[in-house]
C-alpha positions in Angstrom: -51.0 71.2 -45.5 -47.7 72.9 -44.5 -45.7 73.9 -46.9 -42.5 71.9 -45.2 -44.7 68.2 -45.3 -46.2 69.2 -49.1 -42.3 69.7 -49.6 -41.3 66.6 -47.7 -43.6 64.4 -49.7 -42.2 66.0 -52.6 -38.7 65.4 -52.2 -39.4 61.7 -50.1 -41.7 60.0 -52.8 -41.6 61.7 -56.0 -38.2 63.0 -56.7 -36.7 59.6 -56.1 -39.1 57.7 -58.8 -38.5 60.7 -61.0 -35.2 60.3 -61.6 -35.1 56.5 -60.8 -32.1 54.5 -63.4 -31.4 58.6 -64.0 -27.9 57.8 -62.8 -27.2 55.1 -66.2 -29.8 56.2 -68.1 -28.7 58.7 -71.3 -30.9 61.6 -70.6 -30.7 64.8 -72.3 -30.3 68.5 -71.2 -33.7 69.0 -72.3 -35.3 66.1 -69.9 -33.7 67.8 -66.9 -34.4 70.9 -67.5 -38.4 69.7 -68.0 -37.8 68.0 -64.5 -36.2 71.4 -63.4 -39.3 73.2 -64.2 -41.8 70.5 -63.0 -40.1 71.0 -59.8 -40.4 74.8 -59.7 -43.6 74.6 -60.7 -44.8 72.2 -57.8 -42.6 74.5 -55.3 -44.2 77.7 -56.2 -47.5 75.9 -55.6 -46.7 74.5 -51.9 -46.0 77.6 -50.9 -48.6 79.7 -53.0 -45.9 81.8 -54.8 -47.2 83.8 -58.0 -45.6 82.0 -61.2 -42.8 84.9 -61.9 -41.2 84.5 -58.5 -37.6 84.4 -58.9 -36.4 80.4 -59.1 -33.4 81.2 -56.5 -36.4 82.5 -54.0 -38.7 79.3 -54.6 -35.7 77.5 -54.1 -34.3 78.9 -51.1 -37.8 79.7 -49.0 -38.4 75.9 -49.3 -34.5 74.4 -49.2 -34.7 72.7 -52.3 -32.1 71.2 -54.0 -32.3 71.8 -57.9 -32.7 68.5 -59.9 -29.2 69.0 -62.0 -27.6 69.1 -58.9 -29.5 65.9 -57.4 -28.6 64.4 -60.4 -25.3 65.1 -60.7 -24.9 63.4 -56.9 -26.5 60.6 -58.3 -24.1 60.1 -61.3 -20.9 60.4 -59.2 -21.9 58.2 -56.7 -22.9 55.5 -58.9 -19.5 56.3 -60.6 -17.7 56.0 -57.0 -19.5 52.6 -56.6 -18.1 51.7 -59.4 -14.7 52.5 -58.8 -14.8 51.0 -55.4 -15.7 47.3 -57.1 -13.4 47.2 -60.2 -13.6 42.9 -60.0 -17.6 43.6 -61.1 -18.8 43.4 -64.9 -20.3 46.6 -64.4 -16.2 48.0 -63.7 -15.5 46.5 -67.0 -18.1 47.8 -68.7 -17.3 51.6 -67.7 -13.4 50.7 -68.7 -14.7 49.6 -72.1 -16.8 52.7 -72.3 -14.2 55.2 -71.8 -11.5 53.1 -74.4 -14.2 53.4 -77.0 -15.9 56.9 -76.1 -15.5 59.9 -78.5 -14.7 63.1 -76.5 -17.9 65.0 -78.2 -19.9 61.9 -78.0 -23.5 61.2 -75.8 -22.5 57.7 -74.1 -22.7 57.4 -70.3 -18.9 57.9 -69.9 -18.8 61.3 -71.4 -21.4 62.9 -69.2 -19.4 61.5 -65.9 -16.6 62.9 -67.5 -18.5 66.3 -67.7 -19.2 66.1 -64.1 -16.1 65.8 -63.3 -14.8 68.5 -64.8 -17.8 70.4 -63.8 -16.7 69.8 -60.0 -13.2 70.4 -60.1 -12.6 66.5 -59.3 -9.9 64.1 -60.6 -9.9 62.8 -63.8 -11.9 59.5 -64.9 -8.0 57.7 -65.6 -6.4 59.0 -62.1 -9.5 57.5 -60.3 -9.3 54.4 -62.4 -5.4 53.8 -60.9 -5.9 54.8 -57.9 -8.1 52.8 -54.9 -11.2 54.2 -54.1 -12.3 55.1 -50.4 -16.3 55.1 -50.9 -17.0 57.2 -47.3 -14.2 60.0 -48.6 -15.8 60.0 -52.2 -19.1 60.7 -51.0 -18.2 63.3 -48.8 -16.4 65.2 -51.6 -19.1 64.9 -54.2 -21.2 66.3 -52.0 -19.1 69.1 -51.0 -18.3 69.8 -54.4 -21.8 69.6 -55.5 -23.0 72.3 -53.1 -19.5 74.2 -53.3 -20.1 74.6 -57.5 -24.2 75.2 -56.5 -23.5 78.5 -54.3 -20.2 79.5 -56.0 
């Protein structure tokens, strides 16, 4: 099988049930990084690539997103979702969150807030007051993503 379909399948049918509910789930740094080298793994196989080859190179020969960064996209979409409802529960839910989070805690709020400190993007309260346009959100986050990625 080419390595680009072996890839596709990949990245079509496994990658989404891997990290499905990722986006509200509290993972750890450890479960992505497992993911991380599950995925390496797999890609060094499709394309028959000796173990020690460099992760950038198995990445980059294939076009493979890394899974922090897929699920990064993932968390700050959900969050832009969010944002773009606030009459839902869910909206009310995330408020209550981040009026009872600790700043060193492990609760959902705290690792959006990472991300968006991570990107460079506004903070949680400024996207809280203001309204929400989900097309320009999207298009950020994923500028951002990839801009933090090759940077």
């Amino acid at each position: 099988m080419s390595p680009i379909v072996a890839y596709k399948i990949w990245k079509t049918y496994v990658i989404p049930r891997a990290l499905y509910g990722i986006k509200v789930m509290n993972f750890t740094e450890s479960d992505i990084l497992k993911l991380e080298r599950l995925q390496l793994k797999v890609c060094r196989q499709i394309q028959g690539l000796p173990d020690r080859t460099a992760n950038i190179a198995t990445y980059l020969l294939l076009g493979v997103e890394p899974v922090e960064v897929v699920v990064d996209r993932l968390i700050l979409t959900f969050l832009g979702n969010l944002l773009h409802n606030k009459e839902t529960l869910e909206f009310k839910i995330l408020e209550r969150q981040l009026s009872m989070a600790k700043r060193n805690g492990q609760s959902y709020i705290i690792k959006v807030i990472q991300r968006l400190e991570k990107y460079g993007l506004p903070e949680i309260e400024t996207l809280l007051e203001n309204e929400l346009d989900t097309l320009k959100w999207k298009k950020k986050n994923s500028k951002e993503t990839y801009n933090t990625l090759l940077g």
